[in-house]
PDB file of N, CA, C and O in Angstrom:
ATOM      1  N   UNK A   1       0.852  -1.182   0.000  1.00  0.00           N
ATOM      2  CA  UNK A   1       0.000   0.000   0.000  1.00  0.00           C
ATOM      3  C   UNK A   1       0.894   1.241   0.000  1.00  0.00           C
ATOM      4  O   UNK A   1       1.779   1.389   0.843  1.00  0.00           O
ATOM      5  N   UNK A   2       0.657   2.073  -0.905  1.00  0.00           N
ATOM      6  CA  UNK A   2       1.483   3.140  -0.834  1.00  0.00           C
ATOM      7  C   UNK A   2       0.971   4.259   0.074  1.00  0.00           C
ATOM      8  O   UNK A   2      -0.249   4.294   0.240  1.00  0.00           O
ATOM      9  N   UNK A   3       1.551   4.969   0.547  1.00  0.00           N
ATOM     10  CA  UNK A   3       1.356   6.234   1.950  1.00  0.00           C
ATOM     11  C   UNK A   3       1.633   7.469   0.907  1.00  0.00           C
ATOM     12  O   UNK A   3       2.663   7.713   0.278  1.00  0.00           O
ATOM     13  N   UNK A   4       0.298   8.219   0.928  1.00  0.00           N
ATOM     14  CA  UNK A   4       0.123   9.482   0.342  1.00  0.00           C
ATOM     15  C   UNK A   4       0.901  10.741   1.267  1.00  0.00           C
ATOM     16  O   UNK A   4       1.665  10.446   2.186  1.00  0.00           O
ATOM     17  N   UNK A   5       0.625  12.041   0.929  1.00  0.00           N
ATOM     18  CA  UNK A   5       0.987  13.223   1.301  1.00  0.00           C
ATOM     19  C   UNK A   5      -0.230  13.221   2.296  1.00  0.00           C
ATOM     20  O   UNK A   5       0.551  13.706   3.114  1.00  0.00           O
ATOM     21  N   UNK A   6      -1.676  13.110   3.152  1.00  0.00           N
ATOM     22  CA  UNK A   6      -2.298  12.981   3.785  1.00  0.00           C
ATOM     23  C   UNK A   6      -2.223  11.631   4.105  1.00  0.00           C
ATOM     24  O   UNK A   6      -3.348  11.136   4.175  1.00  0.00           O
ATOM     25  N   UNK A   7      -1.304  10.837   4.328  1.00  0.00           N
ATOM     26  CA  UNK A   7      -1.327   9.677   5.407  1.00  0.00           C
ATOM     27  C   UNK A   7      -0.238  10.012   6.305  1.00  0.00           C
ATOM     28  O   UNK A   7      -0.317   9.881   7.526  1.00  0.00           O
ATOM     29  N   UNK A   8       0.763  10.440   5.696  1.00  0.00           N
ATOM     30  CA  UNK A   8       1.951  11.226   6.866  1.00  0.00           C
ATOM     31  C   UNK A   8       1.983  12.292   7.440  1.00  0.00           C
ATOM     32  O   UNK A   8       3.099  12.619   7.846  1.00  0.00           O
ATOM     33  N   UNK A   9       0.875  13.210   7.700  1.00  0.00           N
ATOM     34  CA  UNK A   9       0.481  14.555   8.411  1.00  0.00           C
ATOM     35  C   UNK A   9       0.025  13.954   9.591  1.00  0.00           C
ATOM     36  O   UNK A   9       0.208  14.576  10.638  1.00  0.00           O
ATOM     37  N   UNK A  10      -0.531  12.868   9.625  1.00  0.00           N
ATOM     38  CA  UNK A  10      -1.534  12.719  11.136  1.00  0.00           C
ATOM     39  C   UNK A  10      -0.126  12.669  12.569  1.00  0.00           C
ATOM     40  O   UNK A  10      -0.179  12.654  13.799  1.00  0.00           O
ATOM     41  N   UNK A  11       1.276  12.653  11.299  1.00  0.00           N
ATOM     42  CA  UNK A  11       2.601  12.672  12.577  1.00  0.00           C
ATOM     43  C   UNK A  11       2.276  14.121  13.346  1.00  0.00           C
ATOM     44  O   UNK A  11       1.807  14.271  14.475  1.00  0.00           O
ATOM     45  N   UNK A  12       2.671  15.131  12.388  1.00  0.00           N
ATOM     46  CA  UNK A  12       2.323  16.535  12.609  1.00  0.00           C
ATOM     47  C   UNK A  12       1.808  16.783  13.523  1.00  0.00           C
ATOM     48  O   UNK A  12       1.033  17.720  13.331  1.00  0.00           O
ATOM     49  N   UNK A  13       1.806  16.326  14.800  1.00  0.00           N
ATOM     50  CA  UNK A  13       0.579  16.690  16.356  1.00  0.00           C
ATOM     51  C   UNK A  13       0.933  17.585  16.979  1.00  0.00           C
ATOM     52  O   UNK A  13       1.829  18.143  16.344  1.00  0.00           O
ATOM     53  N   UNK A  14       0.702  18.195  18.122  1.00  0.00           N
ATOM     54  CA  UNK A  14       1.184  19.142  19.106  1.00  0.00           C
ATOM     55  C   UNK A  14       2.681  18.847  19.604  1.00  0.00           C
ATOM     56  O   UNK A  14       3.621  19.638  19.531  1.00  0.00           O
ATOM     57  N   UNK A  15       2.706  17.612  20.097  1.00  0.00           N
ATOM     58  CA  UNK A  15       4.163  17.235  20.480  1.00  0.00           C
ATOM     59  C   UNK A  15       5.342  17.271  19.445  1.00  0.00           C
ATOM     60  O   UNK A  15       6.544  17.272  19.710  1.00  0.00           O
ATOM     61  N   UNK A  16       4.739  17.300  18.199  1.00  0.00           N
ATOM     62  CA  UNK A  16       5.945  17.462  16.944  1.00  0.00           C
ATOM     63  C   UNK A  16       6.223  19.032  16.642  1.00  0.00           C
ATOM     64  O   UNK A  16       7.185  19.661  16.200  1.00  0.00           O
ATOM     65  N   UNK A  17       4.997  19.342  17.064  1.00  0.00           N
ATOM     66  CA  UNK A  17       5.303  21.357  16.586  1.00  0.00           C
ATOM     67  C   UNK A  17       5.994  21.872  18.207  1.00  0.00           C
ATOM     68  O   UNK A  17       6.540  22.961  18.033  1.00  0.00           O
ATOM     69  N   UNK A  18       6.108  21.465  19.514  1.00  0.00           N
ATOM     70  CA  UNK A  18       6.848  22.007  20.099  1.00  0.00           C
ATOM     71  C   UNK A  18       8.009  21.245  20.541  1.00  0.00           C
ATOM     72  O   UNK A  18       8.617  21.764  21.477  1.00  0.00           O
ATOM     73  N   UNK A  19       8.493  20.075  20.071  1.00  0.00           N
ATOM     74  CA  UNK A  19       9.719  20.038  19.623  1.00  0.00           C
ATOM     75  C   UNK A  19      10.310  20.657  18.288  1.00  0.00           C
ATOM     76  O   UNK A  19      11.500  20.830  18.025  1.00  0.00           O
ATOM     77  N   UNK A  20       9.475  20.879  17.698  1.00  0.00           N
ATOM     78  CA  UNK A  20      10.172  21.738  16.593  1.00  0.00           C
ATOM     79  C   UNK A  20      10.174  23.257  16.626  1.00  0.00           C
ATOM     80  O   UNK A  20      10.841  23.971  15.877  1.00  0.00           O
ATOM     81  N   UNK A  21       9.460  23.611  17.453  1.00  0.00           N
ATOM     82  CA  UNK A  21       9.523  24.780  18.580  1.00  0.00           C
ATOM     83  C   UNK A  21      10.940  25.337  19.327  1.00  0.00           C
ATOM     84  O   UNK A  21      11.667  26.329  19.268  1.00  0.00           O
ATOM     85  N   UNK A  22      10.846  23.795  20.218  1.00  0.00           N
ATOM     86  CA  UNK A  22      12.178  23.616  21.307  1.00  0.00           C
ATOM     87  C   UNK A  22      13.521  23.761  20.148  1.00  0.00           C
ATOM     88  O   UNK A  22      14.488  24.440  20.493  1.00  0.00           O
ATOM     89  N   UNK A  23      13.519  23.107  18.810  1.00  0.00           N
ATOM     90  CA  UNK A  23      14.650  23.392  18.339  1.00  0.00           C
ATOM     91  C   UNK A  23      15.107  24.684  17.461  1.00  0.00           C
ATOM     92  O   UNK A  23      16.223  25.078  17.124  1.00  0.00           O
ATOM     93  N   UNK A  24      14.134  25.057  17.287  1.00  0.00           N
ATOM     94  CA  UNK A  24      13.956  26.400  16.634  1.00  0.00           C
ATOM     95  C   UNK A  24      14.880  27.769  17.668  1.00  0.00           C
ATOM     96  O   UNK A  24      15.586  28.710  17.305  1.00  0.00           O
ATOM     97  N   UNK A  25      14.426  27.274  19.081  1.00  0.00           N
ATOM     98  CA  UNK A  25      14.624  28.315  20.243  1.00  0.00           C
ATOM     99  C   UNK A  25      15.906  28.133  20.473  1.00  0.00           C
ATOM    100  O   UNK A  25      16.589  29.113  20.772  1.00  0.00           O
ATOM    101  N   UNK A  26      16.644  26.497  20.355  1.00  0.00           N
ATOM    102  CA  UNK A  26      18.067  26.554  20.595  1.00  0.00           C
ATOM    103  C   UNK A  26      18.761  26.652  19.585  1.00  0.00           C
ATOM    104  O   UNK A  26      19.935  26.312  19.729  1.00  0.00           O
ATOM    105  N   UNK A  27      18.403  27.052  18.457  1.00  0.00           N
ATOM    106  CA  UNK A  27      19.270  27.606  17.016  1.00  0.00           C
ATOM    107  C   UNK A  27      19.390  29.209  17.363  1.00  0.00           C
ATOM    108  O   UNK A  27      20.372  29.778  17.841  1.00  0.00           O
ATOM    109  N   UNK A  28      18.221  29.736  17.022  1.00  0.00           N
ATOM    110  CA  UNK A  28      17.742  31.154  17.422  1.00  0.00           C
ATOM    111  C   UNK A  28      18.661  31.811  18.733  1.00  0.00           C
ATOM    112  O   UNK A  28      19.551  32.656  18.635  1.00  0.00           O
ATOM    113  N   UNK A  29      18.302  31.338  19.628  1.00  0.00           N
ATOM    114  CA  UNK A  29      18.971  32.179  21.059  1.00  0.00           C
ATOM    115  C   UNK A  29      20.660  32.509  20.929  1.00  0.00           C
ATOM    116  O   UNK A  29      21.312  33.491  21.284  1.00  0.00           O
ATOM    117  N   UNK A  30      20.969  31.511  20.402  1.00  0.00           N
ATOM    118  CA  UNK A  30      22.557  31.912  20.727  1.00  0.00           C
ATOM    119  C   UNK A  30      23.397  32.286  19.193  1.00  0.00           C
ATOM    120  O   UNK A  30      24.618  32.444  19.212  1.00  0.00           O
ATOM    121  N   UNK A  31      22.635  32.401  17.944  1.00  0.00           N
ATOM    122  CA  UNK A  31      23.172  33.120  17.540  1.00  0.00           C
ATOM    123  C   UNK A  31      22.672  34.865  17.136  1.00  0.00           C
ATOM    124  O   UNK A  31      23.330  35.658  16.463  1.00  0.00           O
ATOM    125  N   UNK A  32      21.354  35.103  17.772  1.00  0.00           N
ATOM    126  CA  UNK A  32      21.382  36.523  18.200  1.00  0.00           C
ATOM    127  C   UNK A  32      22.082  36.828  19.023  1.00  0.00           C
ATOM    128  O   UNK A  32      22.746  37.861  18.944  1.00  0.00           O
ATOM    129  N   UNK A  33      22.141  35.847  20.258  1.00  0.00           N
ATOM    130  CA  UNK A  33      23.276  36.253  20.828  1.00  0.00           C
ATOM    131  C   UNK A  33      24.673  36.810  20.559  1.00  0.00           C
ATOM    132  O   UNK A  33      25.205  37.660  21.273  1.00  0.00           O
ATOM    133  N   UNK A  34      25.294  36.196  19.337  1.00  0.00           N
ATOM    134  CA  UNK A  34      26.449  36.517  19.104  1.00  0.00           C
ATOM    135  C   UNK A  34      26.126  37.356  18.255  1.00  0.00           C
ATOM    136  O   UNK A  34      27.103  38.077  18.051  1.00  0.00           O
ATOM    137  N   UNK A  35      25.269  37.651  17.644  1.00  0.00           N
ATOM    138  CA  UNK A  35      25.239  38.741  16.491  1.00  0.00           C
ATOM    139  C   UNK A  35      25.058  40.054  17.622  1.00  0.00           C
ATOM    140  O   UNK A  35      26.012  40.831  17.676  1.00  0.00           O
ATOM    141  N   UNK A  36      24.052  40.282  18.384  1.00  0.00           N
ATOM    142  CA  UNK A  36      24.115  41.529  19.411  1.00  0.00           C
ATOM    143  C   UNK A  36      25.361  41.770  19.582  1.00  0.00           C
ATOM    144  O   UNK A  36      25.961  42.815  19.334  1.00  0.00           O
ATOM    145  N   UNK A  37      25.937  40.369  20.200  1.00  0.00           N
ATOM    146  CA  UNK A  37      27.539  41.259  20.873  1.00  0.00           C
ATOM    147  C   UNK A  37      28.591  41.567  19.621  1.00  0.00           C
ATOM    148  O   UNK A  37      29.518  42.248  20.059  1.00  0.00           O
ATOM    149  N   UNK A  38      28.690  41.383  18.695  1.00  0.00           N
ATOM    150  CA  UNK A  38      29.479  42.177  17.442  1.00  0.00           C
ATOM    151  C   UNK A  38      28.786  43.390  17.151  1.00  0.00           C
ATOM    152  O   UNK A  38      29.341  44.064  16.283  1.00  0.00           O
ATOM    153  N   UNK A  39      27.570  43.937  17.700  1.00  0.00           N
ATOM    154  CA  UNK A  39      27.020  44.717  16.938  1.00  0.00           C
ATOM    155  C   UNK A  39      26.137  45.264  16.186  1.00  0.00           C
ATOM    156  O   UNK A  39      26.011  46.456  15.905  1.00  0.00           O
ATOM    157  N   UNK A  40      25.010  43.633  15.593  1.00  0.00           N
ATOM    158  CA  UNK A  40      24.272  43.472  14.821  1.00  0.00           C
ATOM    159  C   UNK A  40      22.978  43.173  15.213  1.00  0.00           C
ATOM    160  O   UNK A  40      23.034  42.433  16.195  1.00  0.00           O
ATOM    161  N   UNK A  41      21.932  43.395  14.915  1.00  0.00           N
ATOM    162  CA  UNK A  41      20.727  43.472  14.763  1.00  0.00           C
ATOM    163  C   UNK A  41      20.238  41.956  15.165  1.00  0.00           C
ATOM    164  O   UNK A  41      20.705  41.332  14.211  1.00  0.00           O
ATOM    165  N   UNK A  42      19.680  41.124  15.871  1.00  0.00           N
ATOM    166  CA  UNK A  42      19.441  39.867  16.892  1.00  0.00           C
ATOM    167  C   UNK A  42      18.567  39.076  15.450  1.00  0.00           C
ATOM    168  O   UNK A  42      18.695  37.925  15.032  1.00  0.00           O
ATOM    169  N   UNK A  43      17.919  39.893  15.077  1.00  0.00           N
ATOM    170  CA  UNK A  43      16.517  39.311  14.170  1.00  0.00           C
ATOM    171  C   UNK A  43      17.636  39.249  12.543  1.00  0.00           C
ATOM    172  O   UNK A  43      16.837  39.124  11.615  1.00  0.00           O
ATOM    173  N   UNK A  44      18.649  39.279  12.148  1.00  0.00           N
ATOM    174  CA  UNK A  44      19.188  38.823  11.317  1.00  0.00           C
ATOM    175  C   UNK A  44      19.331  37.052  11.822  1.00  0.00           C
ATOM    176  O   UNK A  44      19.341  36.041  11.120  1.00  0.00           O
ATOM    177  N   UNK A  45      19.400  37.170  12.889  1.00  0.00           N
ATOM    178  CA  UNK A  45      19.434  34.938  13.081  1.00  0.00           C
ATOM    179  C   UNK A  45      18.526  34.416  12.647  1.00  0.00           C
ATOM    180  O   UNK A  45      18.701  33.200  12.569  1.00  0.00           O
ATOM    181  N   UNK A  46      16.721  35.056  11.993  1.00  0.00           N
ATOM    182  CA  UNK A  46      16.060  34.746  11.147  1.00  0.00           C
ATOM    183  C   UNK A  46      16.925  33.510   9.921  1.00  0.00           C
ATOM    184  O   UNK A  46      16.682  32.310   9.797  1.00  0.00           O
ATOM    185  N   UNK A  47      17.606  34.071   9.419  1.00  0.00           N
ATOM    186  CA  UNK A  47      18.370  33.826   8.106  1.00  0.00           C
ATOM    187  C   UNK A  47      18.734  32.644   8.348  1.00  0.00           C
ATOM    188  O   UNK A  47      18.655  31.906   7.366  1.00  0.00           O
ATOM    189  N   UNK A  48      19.170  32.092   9.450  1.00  0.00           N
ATOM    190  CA  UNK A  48      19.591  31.069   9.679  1.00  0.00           C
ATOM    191  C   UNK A  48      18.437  29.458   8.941  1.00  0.00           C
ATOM    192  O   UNK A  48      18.850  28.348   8.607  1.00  0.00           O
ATOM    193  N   UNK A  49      17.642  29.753   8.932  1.00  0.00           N
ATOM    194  CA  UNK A  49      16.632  28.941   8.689  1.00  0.00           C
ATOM    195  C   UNK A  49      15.870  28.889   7.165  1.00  0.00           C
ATOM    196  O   UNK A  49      14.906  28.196   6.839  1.00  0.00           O
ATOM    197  N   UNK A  50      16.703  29.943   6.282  1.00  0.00           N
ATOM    198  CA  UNK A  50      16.515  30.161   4.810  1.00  0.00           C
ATOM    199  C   UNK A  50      17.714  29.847   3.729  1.00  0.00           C
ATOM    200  O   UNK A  50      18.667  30.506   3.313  1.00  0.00           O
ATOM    201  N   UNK A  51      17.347  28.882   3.544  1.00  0.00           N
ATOM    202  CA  UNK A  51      18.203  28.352   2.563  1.00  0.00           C
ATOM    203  C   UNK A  51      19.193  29.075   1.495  1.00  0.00           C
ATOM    204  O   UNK A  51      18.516  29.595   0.608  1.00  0.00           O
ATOM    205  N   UNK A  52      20.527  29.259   1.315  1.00  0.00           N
ATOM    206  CA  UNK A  52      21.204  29.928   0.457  1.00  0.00           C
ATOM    207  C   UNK A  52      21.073  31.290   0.845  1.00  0.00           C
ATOM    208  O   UNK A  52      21.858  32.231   0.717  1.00  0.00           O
ATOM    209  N   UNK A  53      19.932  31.221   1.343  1.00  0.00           N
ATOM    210  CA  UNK A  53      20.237  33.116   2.019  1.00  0.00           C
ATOM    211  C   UNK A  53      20.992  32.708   3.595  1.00  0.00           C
ATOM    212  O   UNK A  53      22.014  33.393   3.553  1.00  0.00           O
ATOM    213  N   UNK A  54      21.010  32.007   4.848  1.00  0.00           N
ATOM    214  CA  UNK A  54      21.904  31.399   5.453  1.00  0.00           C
ATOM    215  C   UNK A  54      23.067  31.897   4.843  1.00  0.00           C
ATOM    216  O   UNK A  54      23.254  33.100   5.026  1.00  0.00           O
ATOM    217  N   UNK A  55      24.033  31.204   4.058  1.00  0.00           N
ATOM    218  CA  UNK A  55      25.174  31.069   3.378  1.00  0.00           C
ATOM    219  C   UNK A  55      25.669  32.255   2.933  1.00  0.00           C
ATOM    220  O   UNK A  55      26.818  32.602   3.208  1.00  0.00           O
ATOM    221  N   UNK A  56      24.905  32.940   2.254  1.00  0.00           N
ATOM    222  CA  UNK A  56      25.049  34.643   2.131  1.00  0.00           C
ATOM    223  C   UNK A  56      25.398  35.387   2.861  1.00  0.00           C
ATOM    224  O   UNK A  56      26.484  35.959   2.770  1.00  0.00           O
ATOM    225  N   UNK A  57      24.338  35.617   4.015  1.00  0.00           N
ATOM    226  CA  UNK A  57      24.298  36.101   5.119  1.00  0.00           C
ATOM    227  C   UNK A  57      25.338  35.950   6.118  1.00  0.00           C
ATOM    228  O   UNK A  57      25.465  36.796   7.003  1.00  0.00           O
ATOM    229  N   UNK A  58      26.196  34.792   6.029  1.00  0.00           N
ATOM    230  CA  UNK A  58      27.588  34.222   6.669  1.00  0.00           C
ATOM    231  C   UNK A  58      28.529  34.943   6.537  1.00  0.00           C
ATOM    232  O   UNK A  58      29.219  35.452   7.420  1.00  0.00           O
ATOM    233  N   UNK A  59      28.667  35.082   4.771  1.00  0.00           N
ATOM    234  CA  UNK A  59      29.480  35.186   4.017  1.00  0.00           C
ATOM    235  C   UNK A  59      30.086  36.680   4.301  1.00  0.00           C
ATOM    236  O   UNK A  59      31.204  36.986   4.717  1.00  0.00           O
ATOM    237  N   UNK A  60      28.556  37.822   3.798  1.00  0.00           N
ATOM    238  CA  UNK A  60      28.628  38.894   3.975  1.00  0.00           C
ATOM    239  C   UNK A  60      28.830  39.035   5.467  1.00  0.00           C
ATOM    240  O   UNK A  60      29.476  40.059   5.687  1.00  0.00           O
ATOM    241  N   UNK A  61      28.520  38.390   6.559  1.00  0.00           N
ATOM    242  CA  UNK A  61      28.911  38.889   8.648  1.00  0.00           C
ATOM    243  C   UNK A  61      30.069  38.680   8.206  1.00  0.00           C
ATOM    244  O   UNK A  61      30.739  39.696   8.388  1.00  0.00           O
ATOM    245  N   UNK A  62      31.061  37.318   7.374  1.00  0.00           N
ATOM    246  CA  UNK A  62      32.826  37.290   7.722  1.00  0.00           C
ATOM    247  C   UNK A  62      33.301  38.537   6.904  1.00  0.00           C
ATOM    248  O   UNK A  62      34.333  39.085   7.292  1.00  0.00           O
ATOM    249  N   UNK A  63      32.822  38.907   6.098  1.00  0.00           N
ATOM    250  CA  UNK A  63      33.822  40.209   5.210  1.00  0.00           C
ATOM    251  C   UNK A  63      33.163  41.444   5.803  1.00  0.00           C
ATOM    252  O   UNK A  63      33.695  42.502   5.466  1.00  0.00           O
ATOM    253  N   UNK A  64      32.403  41.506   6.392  1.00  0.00           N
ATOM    254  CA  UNK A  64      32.052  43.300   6.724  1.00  0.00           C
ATOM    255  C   UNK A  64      32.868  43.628   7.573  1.00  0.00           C
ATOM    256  O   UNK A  64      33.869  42.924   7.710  1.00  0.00           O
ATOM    257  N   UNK A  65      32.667  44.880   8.452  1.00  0.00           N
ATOM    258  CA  UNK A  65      33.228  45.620   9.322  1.00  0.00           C
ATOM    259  C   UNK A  65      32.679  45.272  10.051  1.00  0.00           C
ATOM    260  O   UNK A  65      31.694  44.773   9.508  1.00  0.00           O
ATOM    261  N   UNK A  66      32.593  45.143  11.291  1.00  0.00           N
ATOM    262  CA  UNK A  66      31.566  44.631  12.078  1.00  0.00           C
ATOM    263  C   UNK A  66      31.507  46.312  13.111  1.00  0.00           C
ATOM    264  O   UNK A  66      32.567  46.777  13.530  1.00  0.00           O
ATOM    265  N   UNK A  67      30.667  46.759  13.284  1.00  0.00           N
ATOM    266  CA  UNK A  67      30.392  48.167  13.807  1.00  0.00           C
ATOM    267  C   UNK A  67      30.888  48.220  15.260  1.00  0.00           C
ATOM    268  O   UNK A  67      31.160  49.327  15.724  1.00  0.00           O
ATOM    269  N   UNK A  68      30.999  47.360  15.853  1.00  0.00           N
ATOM    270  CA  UNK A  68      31.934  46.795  17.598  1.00  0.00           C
ATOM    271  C   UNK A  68      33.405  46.968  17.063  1.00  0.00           C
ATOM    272  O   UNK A  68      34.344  47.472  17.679  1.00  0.00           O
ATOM    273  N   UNK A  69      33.411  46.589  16.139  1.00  0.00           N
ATOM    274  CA  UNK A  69      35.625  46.488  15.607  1.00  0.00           C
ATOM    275  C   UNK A  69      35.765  47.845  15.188  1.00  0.00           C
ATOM    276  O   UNK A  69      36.962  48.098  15.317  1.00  0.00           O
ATOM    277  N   UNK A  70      34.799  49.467  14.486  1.00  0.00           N
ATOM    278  CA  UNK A  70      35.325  50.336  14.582  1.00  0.00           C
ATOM    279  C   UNK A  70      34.987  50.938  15.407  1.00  0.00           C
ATOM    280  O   UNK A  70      35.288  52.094  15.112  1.00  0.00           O
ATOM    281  N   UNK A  71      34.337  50.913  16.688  1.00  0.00           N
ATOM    282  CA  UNK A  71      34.559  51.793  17.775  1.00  0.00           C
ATOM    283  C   UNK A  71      36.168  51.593  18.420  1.00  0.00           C
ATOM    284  O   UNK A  71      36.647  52.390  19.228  1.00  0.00           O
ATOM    285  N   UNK A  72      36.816  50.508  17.956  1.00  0.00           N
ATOM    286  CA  UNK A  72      38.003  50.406  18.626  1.00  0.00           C
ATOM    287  C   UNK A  72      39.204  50.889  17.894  1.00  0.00           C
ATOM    288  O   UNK A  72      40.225  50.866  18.580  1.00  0.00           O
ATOM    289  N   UNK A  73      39.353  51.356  16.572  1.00  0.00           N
ATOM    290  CA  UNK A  73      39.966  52.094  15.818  1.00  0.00           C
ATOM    291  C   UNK A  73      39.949  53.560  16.436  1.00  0.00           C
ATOM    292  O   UNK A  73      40.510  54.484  15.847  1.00  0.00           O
TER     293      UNK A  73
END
């Protein structure tokens, strides 16, 4: 018997959306964290969870200035 796209949702319950909740919160927390303390805006850790924009978003935090490194100039 083959298993459709509506035979594998009935997983989808409350206990699957707040573990996927719970992991969402321990991705999220600690790299706003580190983005605040360089400088940066907390809600850029959004990105983290968007495909190829992630990778971008990396790319461009390792080559910028980071606005914490020229107050010390």
């Amino acid at each position: 018997m083959m298993y459709g796209w509506s035979d594998t949702m009935e997983f989808a319950g409350p206990i699957h959306w707040l573990f996927f909740l719970a992991l969402v919160a321990l991705v999220l927390y600690p790299i706003g964290r580190i983005l605040t303390r360089i400088g940066f805006s907390p809600l850029w850790s959004i990105l983290a969870f968007v495909p190829i924009l992630n990778l971008l978003a990396l790319w461009i935090l390792a080559c910028s200035d980071w606005p914490r490194q020229k107050d010390r100039t």
